[in-house]
C-alpha positions in Angstrom: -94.7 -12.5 -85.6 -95.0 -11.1 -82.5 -99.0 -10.7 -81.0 -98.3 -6.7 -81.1 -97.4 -6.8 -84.5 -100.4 -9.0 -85.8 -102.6 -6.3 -87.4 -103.6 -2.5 -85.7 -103.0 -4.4 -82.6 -100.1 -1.9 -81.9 -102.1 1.1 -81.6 -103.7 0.2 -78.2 -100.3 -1.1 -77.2 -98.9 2.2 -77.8 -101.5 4.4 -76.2 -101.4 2.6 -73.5 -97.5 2.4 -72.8 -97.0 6.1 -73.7 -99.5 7.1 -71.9 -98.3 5.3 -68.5 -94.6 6.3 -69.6 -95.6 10.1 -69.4 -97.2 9.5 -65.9 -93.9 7.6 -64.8 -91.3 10.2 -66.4 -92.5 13.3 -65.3 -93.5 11.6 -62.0 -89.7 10.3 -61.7 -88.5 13.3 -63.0 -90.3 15.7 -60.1 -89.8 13.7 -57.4 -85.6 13.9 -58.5 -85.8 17.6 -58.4 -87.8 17.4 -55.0 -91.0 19.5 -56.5 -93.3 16.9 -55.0 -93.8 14.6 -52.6 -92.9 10.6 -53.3 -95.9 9.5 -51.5 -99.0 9.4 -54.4 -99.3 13.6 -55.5 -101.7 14.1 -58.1 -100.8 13.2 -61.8 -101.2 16.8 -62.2 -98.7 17.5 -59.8 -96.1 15.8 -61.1 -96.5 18.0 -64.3 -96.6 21.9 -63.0 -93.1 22.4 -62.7 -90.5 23.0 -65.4 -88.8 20.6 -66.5 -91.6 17.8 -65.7 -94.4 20.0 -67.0 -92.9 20.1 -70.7 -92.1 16.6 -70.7 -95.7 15.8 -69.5 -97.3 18.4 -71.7 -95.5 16.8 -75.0 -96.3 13.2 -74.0 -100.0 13.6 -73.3 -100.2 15.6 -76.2 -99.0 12.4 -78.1 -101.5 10.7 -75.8 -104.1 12.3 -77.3 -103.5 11.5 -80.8 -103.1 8.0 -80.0 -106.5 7.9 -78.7 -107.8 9.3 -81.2 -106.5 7.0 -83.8 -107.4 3.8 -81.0 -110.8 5.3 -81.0 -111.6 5.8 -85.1 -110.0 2.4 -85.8 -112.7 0.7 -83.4 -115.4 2.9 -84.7 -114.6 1.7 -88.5 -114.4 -1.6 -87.3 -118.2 -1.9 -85.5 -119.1 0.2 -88.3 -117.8 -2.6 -91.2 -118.8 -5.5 -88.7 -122.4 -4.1 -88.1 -123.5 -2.5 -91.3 -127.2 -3.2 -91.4 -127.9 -3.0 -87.4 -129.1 1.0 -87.2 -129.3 0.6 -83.1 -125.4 -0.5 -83.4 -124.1 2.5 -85.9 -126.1 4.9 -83.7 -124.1 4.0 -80.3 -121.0 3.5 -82.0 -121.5 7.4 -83.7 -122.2 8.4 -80.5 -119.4 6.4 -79.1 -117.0 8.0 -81.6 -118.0 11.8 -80.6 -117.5 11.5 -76.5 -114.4 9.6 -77.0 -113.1 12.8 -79.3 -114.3 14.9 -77.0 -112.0 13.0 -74.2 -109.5 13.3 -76.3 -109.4 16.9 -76.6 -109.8 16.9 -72.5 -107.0 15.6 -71.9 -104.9 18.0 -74.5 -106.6 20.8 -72.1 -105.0 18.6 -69.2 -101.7 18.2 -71.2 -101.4 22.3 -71.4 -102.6 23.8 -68.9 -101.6 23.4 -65.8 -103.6 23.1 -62.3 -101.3 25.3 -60.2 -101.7 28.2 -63.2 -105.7 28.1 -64.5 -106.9 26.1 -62.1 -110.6 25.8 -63.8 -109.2 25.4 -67.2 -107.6 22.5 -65.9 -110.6 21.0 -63.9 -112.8 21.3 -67.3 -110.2 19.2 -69.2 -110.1 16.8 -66.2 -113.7 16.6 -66.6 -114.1 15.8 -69.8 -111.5 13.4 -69.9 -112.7 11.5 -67.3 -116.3 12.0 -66.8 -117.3 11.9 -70.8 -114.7 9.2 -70.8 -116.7 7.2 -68.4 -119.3 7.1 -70.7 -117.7 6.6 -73.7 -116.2 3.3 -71.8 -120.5 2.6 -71.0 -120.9 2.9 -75.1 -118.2 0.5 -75.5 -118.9 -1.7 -73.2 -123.4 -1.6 -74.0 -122.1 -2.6 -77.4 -119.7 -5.4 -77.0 -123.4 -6.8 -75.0 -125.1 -5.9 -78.4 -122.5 -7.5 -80.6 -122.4 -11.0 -78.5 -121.9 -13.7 -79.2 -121.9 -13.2 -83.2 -119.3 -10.9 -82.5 -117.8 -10.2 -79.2 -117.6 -13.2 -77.0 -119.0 -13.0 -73.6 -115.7 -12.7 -71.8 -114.7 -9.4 -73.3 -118.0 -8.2 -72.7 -117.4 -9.0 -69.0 -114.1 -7.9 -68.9 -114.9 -4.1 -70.1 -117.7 -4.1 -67.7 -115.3 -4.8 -64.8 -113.0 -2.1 -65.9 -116.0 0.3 -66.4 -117.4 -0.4 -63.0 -113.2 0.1 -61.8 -113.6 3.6 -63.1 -116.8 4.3 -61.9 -115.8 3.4 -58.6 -112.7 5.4 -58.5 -114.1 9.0 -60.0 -117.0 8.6 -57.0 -114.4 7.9 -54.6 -112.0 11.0 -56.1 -115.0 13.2 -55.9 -116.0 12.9 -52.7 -113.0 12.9 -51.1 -111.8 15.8 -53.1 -115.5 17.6 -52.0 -114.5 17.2 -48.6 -110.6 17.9 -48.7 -111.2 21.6 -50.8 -114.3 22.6 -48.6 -112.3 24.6 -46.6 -112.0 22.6 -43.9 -108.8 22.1 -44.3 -107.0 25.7 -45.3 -107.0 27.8 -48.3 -104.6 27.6 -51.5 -104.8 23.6 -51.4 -104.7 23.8 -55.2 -100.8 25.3 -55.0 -100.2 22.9 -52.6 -97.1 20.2 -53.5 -96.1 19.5 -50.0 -97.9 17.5 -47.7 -96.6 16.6 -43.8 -98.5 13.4 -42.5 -99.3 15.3 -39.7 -101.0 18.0 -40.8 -105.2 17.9 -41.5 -106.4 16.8 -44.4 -103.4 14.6 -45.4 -106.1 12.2 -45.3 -108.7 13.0 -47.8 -105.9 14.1 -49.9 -104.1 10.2 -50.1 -107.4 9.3 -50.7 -107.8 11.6 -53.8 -104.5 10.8 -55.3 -105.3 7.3 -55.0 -108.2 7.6 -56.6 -106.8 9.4 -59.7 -104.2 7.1 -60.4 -106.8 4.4 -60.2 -108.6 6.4 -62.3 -106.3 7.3 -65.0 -105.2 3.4 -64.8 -108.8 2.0 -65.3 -108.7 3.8 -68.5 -105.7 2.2 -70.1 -107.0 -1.1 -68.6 -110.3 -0.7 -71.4 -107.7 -0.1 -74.1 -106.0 -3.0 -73.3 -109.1 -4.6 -74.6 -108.9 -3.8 -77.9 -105.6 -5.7 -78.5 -107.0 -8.8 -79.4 -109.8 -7.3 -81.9 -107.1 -5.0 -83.3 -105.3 -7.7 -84.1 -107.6 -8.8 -86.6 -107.6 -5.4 -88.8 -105.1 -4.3 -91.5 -104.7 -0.8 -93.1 -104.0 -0.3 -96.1 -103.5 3.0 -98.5 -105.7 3.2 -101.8 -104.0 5.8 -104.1 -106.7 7.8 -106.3 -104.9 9.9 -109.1 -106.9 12.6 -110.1 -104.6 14.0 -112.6 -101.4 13.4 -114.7 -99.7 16.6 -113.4 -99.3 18.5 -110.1 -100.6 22.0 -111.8 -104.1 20.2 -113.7 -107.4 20.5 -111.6 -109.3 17.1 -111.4 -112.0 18.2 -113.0 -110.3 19.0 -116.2 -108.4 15.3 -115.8 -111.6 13.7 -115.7 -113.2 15.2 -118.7 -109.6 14.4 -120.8 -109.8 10.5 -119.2 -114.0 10.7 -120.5 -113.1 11.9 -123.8 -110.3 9.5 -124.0 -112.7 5.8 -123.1 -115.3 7.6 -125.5 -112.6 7.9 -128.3 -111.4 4.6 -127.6 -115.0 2.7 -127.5 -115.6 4.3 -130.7 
């Protein structure tokens, strides 16, 4: 058996190689068709023009049901290897919420567009990143909490690094994006696909591309850390029949089983 197949241990293996797959493609893909520039555009960028924009729109999409998944499996796990430690099911609830919430930023990311609703797009962005952030802090605040019964120190460690990596990287997109759209630099940036070495502002702009990708690679780096505690959970599917037929309610099933034990204790 190979490590991605022992237990859930796929699920963060997928997320994590879709999700970098739909960065690549539609990347590939717009820099084929000449839409953008090869040198680091935004991730957005490389999914505003059709065809790239579908193909990044339908992968993020999948994204974002992936994380989801990734994100309940890890909250039922704390929760079943926690159960009597309030403090613990109190972050990991909390967890659970603002990495949904994520989630549904970057389905807001995945379908609209930056060039088209510009603020739309910057909400998703924000809530994918920035309540992302702290979602990673949860994590991370309780792989401290759940050491060393738990969680060993290393992990612990590990998801720190990654959480200061992303921490590092939105500060470093923010204020290089604050200066590059302060109008120093021109008008209509946002449209912008193009950029000539030459020109002003070329350099706060490398520096805000950079930063994304760093950004948007910090977070797959944290999923990668569920692999080996994901590889130590099964699923399994418990059938409950609640009645005979497709057309009986399972009310009236229940009162027919109840007379039958009655009849039969008698």
């Amino acid at each position: 058996m190979w490590w991605f197949q022992q237990g859930l241990s796929f699920l963060p293996v997928a997320l994590v190689v879709w999700s970098a797959a739909s960065f690549v493609f539609s990347y590939i893909t717009a820099i084929v068709l000449h839409h953008i520039d090869p040198l680091v555009p935004y991730i957005s960028d490389t999914g505003t023009i059709p065809p790239e924009r579908c193909l990044f729109g339908i992968m993020l999409n999948v994204s974002t049901l992936l994380g989801m998944a990734t994100m309940y499996i890890r909250y039922k796990q704390v929760s079943a290897l926690s159960p009597e430690k309030p403090r613990i099911l109190r972050l990991n609830k909390l967890g659970l919420t603002l990495g949904w919430i994520s989630c549904f930023g970057l389905c807001i990311i995945a379908n609209f567009q930056k060039c088209i609703l510009f603020y739309i797009h910057m909400l998703g962005a924000c809530l994918t990143f920035g309540v992302g952030s702290i979602y990673m802090l949860v994590q991370t605040i309780l792989s401290y909490l759940m050491q060393p019964e738990v969680h060993s120190k290393d992990i612990f460690w590990t998801r720190l690094a990654v959480f200061l990596w992303s921490c590092s990287s939105i500060l470093s997109m923010f204020v290089s994006s604050v200066v590059l759209y302060s109008g120093l630099y021109g008008q209509n940036l946002v449209q912008k696909l193009h950029w000539d070495p030459q020109e002003s502002g070329y350099t706060p702009h490398i520096i805000s591309t950079i930063s994304e990708w760093s950004l948007a690679f910090s977070f797959l780096s944290f999923f990668l850390t569920y692999i080996r505690d994901f590889q130590k959970i099964s699923l399994q599917a418990v059938v409950s029949l609640q009645g005979q037929t497709l057309h009986e309610s399972p009310g009236s099933f229940r009162t027919e089983e109840q007379a039958m034990l009655i009849a039969g204790s008698i």
